[in-house]
Backbone as ProteinMPNN parsed JSONL, in Angstrom:
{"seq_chain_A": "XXXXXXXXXXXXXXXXXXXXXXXXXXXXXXXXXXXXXXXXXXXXXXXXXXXXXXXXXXXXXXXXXXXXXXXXXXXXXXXXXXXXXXXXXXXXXXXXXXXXXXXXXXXXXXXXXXXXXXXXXXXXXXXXXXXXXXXXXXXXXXXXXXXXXXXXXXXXXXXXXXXXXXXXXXXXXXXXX", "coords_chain_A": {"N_chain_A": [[132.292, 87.438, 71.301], [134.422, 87.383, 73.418], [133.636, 88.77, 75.197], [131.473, 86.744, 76.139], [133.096, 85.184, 76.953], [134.551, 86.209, 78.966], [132.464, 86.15, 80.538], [131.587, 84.455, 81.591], [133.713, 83.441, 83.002], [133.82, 84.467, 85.207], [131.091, 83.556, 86.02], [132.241, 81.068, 86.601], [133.837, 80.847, 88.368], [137.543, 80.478, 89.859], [137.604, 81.088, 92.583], [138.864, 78.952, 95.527], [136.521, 77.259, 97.338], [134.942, 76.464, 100.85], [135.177, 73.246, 101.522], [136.496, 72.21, 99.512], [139.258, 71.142, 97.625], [142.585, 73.281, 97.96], [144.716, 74.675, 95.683], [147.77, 73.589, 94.638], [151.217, 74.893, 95.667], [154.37, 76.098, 95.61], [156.366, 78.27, 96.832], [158.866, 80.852, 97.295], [159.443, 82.914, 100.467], [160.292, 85.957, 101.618], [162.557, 85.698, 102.665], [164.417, 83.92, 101.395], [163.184, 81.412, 102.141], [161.535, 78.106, 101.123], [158.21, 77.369, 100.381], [155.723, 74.841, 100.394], [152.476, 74.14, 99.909], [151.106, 71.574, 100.089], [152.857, 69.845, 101.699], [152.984, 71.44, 103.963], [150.792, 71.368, 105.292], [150.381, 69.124, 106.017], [151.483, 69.288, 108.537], [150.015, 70.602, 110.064], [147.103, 73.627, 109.906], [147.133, 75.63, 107.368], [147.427, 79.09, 106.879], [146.728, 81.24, 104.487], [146.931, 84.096, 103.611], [145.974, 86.651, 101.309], [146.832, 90.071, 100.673], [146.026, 93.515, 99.744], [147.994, 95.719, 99.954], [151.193, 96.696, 100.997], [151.779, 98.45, 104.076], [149.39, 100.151, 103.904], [146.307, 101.26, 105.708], [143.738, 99.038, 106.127], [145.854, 96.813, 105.395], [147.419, 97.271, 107.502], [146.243, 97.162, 109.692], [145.701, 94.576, 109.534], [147.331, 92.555, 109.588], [149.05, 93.419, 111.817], [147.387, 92.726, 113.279], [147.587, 89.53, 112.728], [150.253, 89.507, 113.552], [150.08, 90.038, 116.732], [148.496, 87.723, 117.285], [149.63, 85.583, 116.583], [151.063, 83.802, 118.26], [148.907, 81.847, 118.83], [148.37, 80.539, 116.589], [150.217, 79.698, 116.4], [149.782, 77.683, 118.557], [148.352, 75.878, 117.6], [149.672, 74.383, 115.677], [150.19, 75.621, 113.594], [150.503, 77.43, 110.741], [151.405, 80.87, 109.039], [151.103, 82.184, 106.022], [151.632, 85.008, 104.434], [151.006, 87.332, 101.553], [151.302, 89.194, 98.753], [151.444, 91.391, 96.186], [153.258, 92.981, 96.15], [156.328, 94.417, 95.797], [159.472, 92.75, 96.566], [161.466, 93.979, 98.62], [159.605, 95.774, 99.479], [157.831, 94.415, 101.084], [160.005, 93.246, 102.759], [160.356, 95.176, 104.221], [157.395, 95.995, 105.352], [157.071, 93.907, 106.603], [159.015, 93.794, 108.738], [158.962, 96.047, 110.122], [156.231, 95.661, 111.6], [157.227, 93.695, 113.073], [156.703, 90.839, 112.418], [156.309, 87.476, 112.944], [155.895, 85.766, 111.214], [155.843, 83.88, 107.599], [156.572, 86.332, 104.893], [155.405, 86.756, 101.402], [156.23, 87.503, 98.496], [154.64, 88.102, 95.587], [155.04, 89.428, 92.522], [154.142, 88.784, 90.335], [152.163, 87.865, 90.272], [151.219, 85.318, 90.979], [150.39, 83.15, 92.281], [148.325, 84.347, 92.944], [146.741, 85.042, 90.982], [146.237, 82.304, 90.774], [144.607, 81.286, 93.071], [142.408, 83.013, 92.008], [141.891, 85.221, 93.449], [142.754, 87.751, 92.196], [142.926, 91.056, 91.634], [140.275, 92.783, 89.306], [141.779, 93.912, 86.429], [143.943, 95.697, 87.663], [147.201, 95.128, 89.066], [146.773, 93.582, 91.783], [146.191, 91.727, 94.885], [142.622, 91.088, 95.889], [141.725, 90.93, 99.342], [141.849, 88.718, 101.03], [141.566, 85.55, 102.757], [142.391, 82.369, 103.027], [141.757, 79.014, 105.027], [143.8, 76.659, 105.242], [143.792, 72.38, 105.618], [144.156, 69.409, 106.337], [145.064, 67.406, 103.779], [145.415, 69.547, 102.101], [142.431, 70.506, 102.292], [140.15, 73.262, 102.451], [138.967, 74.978, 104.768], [138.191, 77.437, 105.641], [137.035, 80.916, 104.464], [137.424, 83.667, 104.277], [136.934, 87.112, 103.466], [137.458, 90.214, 102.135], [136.103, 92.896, 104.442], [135.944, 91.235, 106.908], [138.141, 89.545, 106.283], [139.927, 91.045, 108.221], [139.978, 90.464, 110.287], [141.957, 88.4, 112.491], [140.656, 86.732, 114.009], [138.33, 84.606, 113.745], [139.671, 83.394, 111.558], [141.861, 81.794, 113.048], [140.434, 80.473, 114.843], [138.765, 78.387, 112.654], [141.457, 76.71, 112.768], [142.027, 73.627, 112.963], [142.841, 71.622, 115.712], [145.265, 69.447, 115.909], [146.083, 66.738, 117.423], [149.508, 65.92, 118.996], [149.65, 63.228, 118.973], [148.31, 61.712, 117.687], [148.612, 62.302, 115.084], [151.343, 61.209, 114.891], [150.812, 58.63, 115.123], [149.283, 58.5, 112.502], [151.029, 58.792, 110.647], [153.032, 56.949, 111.37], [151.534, 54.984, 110.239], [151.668, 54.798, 107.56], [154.517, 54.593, 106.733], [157.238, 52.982, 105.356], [157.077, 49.074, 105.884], [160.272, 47.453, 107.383]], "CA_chain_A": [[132.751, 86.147, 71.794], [135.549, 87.476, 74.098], [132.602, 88.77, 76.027], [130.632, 86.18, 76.416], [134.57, 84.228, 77.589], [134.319, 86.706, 80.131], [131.048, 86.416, 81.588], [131.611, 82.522, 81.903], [135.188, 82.923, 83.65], [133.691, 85.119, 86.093], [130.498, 82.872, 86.687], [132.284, 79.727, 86.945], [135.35, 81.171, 89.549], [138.487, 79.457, 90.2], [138.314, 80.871, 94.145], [138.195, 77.893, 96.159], [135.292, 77.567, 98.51], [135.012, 75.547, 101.726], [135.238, 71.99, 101.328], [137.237, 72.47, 98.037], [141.2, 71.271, 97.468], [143.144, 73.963, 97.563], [145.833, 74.446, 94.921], [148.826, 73.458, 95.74], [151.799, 75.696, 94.986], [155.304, 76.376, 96.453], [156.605, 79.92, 96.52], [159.629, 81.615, 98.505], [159.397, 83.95, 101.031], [161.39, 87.067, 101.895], [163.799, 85.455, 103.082], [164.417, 82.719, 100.228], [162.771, 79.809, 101.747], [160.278, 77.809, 100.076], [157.266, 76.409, 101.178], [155.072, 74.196, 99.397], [151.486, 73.911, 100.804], [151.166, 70.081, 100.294], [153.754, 69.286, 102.362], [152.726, 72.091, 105.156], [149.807, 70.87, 105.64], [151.025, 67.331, 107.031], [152.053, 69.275, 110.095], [149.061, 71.683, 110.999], [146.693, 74.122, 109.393], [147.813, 76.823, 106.721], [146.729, 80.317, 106.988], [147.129, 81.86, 103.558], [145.989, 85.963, 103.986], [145.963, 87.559, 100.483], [146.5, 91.451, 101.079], [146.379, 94.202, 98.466], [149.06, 96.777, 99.469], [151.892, 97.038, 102.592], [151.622, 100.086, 104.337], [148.12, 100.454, 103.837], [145.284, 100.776, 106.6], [143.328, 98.301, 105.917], [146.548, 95.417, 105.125], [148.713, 97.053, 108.393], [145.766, 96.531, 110.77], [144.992, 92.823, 109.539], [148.953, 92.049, 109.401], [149.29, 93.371, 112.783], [146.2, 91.517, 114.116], [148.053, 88.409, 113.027], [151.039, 89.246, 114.457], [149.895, 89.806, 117.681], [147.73, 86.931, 117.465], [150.558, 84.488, 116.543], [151.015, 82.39, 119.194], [147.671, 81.187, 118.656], [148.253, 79.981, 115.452], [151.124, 78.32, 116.397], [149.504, 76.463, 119.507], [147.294, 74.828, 117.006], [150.713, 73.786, 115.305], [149.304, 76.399, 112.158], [151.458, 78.14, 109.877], [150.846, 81.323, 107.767], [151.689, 82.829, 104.851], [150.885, 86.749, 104.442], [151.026, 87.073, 99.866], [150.979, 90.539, 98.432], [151.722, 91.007, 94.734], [154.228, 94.247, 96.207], [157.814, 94.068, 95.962], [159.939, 91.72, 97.775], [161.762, 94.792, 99.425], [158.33, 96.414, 100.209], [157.388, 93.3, 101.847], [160.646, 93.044, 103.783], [160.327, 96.821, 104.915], [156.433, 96.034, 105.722], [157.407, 92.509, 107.775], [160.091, 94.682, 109.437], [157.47, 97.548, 110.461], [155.331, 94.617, 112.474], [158.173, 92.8, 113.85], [156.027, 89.874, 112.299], [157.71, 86.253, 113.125], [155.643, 84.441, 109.812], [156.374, 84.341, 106.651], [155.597, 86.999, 103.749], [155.386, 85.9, 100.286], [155.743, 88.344, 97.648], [153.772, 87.605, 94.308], [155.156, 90.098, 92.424], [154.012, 88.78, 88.65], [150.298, 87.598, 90.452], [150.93, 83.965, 89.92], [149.647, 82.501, 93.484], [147.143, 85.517, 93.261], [145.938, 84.281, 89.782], [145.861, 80.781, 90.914], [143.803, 81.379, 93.891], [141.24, 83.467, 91.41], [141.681, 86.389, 94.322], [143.054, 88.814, 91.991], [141.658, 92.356, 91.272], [140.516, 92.781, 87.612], [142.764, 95.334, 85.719], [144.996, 96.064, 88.357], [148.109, 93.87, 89.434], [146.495, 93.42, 93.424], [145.546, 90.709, 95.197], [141.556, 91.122, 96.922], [141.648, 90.979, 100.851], [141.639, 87.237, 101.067], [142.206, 84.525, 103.708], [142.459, 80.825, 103.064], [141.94, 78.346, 105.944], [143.691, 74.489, 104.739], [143.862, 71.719, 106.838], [144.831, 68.309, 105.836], [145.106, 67.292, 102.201], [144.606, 70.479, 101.239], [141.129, 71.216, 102.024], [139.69, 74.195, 102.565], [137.968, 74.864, 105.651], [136.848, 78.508, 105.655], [137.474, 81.48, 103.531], [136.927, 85.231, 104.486], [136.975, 87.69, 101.839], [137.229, 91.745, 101.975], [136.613, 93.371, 105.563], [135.971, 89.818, 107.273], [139.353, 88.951, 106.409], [140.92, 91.723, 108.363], [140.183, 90.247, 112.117], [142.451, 87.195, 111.812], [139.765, 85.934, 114.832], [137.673, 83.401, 112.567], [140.129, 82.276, 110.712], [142.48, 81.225, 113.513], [138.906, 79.735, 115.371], [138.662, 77.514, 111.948], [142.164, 75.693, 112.285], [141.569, 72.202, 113.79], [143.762, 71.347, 116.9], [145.542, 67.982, 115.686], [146.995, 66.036, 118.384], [150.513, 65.113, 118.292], [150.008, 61.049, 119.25], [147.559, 61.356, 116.503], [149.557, 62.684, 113.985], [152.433, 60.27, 114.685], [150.278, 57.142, 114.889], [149.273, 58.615, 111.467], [152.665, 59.046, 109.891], [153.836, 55.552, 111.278], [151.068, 53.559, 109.65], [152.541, 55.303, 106.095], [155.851, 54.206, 107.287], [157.482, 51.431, 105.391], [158.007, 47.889, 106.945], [161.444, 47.388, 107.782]], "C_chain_A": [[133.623, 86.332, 73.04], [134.171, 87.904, 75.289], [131.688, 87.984, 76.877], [131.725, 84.487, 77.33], [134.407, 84.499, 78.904], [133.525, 86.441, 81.037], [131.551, 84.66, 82.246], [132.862, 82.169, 82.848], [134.162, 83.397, 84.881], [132.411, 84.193, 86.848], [131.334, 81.301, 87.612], [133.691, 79.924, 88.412], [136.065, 80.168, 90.108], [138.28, 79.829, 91.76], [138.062, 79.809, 94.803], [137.854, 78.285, 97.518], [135.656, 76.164, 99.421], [134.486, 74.475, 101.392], [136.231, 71.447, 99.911], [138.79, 72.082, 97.887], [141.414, 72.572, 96.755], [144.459, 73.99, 96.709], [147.12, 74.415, 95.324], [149.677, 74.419, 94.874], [153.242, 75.523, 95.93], [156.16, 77.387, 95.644], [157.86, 80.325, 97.491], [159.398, 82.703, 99.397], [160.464, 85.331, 100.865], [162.906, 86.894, 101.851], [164.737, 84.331, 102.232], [164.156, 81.552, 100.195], [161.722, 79.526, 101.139], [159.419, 76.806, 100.349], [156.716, 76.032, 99.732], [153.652, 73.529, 100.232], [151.068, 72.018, 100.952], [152.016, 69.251, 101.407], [153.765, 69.938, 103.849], [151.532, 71.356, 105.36], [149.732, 69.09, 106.48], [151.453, 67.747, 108.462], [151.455, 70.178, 110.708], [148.496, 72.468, 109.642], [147.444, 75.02, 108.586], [146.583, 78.172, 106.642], [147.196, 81.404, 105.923], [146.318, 82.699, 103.656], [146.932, 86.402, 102.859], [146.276, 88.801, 101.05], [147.106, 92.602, 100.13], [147.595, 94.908, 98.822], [149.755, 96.823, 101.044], [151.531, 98.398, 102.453], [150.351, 100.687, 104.28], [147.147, 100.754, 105.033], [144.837, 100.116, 106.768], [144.526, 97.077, 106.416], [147.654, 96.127, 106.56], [147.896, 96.575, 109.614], [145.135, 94.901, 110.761], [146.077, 92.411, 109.74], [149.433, 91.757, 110.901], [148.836, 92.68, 113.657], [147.215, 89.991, 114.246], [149.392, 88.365, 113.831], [150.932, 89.059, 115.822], [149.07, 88.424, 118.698], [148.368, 85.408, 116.88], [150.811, 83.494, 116.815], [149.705, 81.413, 119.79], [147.617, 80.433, 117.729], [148.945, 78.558, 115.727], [151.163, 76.922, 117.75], [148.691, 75.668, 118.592], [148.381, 73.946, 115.686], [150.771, 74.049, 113.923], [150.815, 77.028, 111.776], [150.775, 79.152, 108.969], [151.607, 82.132, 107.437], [150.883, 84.019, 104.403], [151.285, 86.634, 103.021], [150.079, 88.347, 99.825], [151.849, 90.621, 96.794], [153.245, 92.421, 95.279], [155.335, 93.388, 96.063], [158.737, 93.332, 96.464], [160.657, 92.876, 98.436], [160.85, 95.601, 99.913], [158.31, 95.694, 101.537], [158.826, 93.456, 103.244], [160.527, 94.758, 104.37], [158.831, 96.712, 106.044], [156.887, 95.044, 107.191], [158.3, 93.158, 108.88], [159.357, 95.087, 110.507], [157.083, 96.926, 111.607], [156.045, 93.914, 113.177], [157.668, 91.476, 113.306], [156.447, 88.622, 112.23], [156.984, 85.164, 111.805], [156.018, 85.091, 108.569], [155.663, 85.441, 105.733], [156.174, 86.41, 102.701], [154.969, 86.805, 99.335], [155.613, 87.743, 96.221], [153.855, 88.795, 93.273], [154.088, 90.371, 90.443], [152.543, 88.373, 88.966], [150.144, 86.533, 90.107], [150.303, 83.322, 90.984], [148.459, 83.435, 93.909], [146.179, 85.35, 92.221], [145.533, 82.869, 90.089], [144.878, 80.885, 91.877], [142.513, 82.059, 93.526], [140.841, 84.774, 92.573], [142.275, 87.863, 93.961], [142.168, 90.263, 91.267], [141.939, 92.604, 89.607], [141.348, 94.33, 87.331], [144.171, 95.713, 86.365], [145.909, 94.662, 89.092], [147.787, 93.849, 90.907], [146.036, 92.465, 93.654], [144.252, 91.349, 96.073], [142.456, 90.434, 97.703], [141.053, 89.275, 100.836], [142.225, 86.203, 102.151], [141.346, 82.979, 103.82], [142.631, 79.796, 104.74], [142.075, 76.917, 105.537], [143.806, 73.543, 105.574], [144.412, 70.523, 105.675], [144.239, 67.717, 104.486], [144.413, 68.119, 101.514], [143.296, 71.331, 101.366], [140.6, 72.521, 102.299], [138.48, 74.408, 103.27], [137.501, 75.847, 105.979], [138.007, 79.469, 105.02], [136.91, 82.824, 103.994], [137.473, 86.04, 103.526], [136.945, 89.721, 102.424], [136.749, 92.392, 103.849], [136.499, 92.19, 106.482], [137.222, 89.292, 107.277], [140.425, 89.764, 107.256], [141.409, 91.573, 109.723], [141.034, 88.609, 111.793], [141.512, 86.365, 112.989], [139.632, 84.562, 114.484], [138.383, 82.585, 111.795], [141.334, 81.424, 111.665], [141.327, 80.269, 114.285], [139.065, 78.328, 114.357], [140.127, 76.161, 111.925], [142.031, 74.755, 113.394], [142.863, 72.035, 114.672], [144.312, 69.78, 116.224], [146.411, 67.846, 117.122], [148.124, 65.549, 117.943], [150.394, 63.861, 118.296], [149.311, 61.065, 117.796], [148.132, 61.46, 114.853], [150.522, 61.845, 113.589], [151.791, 58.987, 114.448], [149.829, 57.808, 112.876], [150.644, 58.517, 110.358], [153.382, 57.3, 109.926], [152.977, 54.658, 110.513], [151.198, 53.989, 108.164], [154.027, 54.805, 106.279], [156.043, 52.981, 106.531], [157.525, 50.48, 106.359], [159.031, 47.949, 106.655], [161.841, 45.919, 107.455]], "O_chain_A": [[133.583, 85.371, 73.808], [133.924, 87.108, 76.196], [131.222, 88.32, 77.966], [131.387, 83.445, 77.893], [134.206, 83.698, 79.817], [133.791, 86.475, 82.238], [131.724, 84.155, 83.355], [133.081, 81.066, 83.348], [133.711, 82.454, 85.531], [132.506, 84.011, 88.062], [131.105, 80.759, 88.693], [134.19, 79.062, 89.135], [135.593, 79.199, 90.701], [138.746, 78.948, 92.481], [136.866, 79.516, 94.771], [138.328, 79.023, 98.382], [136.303, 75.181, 99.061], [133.341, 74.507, 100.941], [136.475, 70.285, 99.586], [139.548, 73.026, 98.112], [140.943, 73.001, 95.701], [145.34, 73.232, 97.116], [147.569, 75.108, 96.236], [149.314, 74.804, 93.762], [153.174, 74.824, 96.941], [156.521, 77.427, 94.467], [157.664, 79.988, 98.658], [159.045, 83.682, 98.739], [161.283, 85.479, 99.958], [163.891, 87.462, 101.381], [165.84, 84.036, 102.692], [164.378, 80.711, 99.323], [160.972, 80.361, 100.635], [159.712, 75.624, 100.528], [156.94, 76.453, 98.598], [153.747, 72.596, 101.029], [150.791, 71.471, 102.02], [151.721, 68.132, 101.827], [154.303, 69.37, 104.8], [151.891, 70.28, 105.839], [149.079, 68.381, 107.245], [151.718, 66.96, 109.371], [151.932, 70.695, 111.718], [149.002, 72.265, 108.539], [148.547, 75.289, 109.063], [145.37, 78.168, 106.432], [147.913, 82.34, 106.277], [145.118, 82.457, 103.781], [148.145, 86.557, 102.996], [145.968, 88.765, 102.241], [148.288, 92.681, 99.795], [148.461, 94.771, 97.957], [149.086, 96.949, 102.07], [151.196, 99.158, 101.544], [150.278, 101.856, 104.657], [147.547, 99.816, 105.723], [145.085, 99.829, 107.94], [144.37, 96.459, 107.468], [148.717, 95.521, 106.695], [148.392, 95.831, 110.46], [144.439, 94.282, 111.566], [145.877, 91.385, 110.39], [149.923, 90.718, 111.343], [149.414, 92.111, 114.583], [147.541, 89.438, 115.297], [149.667, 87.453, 114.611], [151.524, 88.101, 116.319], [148.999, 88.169, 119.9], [147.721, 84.367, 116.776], [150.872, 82.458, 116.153], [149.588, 80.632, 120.735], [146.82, 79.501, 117.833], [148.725, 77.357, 115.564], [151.865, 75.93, 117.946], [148.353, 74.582, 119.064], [147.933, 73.078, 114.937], [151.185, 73.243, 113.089], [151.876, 77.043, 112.401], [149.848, 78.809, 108.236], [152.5, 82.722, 108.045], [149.698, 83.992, 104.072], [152.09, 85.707, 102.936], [148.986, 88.628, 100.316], [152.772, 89.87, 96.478], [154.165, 92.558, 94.473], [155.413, 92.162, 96.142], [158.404, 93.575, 97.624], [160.186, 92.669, 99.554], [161.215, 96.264, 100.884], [158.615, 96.1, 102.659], [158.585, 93.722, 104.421], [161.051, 94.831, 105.481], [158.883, 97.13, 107.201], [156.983, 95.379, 108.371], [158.051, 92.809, 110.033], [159.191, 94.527, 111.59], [157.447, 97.42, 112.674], [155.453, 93.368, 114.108], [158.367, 90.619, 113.846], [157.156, 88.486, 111.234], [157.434, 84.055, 111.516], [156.368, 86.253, 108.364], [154.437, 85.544, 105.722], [157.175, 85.698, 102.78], [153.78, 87.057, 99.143], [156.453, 86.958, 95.784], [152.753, 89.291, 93.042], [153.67, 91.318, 89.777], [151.705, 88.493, 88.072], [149.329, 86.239, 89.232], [149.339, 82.714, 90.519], [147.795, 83.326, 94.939], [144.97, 85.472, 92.424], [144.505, 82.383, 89.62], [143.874, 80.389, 91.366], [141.547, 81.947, 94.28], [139.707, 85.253, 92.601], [142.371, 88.826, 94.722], [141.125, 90.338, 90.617], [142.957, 92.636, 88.916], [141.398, 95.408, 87.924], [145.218, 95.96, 85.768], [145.461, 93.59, 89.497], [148.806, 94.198, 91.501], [145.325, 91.989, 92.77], [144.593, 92.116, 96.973], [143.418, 89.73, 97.397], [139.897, 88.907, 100.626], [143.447, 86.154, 102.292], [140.302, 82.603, 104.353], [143.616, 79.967, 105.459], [141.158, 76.102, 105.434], [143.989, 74.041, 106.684], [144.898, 70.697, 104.557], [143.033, 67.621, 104.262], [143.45, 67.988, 100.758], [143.052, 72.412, 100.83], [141.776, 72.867, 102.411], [137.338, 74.211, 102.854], [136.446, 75.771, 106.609], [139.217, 79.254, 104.945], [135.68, 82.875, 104.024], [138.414, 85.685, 102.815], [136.093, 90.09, 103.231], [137.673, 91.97, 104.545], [137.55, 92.295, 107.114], [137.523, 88.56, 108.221], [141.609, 89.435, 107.187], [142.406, 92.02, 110.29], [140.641, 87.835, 110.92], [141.655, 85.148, 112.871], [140.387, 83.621, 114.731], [138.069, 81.467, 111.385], [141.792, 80.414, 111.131], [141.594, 79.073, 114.167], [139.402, 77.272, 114.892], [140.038, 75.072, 111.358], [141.94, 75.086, 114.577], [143.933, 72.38, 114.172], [143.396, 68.965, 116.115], [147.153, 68.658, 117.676], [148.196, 64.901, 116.898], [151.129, 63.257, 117.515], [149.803, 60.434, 116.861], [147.989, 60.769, 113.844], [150.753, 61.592, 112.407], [152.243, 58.263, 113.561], [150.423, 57.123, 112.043], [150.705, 57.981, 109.252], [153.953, 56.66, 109.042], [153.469, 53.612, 110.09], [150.59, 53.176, 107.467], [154.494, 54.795, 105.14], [155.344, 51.994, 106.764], [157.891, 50.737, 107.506], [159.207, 48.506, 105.571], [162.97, 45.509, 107.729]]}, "name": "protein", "num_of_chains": 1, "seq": "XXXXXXXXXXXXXXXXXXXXXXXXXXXXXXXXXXXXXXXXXXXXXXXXXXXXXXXXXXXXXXXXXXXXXXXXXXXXXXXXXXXXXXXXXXXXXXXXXXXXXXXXXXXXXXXXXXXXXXXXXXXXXXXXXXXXXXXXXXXXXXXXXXXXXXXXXXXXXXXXXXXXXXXXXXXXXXXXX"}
C-alpha cells in the first residue's frame, strides 16, 4: 500500500508548472527580513532559484550568473530569492563570496523546498530549480536541473510592467474617499 502511495505522489507532482498559481509562502532571509510572495508580486516578477549546495560548482556559477546579471532583473522591477536548504551561516558566507545584492533564503528544515515539490528524495536538498511568478502568483516559466543554471531565460520570461500601468491599477482598488 505505502508503495502504491508512492507511485501516485510522484505521478501526480506538487511542482508547479507554467500557467499554475504558485504557492504562496513568506520566509526570512539572511538577514531577518521577510518576504511573502503574494505581496511581491504586486510590484514586479519573482525569481525564486532553488539550489542544492553553496560552494558548489554547479550552485556558485548559477548564483554568480545572477549576480552579475542583476540589474536586469531589477530594470524589469523583478525581485529574487536564491533558497537552499544549507545553513543560514553557510548562506551568509556563500552571499558574502558573490558580493550578491538579492536576497538568500535558507530552508534549513525543507519547508519552501517541500512545498514547491523541488526536493531531492532521501536527502535534505533542494533540485536545481527556478520559478518565474508574475502577477497573482502565476507561474510563467520553470527551468529545472542544468537549464536553471544560465539565469538568461528566466530573466527573458519576467514581463516588463509599466509604472502608469501599475498605478492606474492600484488606484482603481483604492477606496472612495
Amino acid at each position: 500500500m505505502l508503495n502504491s502511495m508512492l507511485v501516485a505522489g510522484f505521478l501526480m507532482g506538487a511542482t508547479p508548472q507554467v500557467g499554475q498559481v504558485a504557492p504562496d509562502f513568506t520566509v526570512k532571509d539572511t538577514s531577518g527580513k521577510s518576504y511573502t510572495l503574494s505581496e511581491m508580486v504586486k510590484t514586479g516578477p519573482v525569481i525564486l532559484a532553488f539550489f542544492p549546495k553553496a560552494f558548489t560548482g554547479g550552485c556558485t556559477k548559477e548564483l554568480a550568473a545572477y549576480t552579475e546579471r542583476y540589474a536586469d532583473v531589477q530594470k524589469l522591477d523583478g525581485q529574487l530569492l536564491a533558497v537552499s536548504t544549507d545553513a543560514p551561516q553557510d548562506l551568509v558566507k556563500f552571499k558574502e563570496s558573490l558580493k550578491a545584492p538579492f536576497a538568500f533564503v535558507p530552508d534549513p528544515d525543507a519547508t519552501l523546498t517541500s512545498l514547491y515539490d523541488v526536493k531531492m528524495p532521501v536527502m535534505n536538498l533542494a533540485n536545481r530549480y527556478t520559478f518565474v511568478i508574475g502577477e497573482d502568483r502565476k507561474v510563467l516559466k520553470v527551468d529545472e536541473g542544468k537549464d536553471a543554471i544560465d539565469p538568461k531565460a528566466a530573466i527573458a520570461a519576467c514581463p516588463l510592467r509599466k509604472k502608469a500601468d501599475a498605478a492606474a491599477k492600484d488606484a482603481t482598488k483604492a477606496p472612495a474617499k
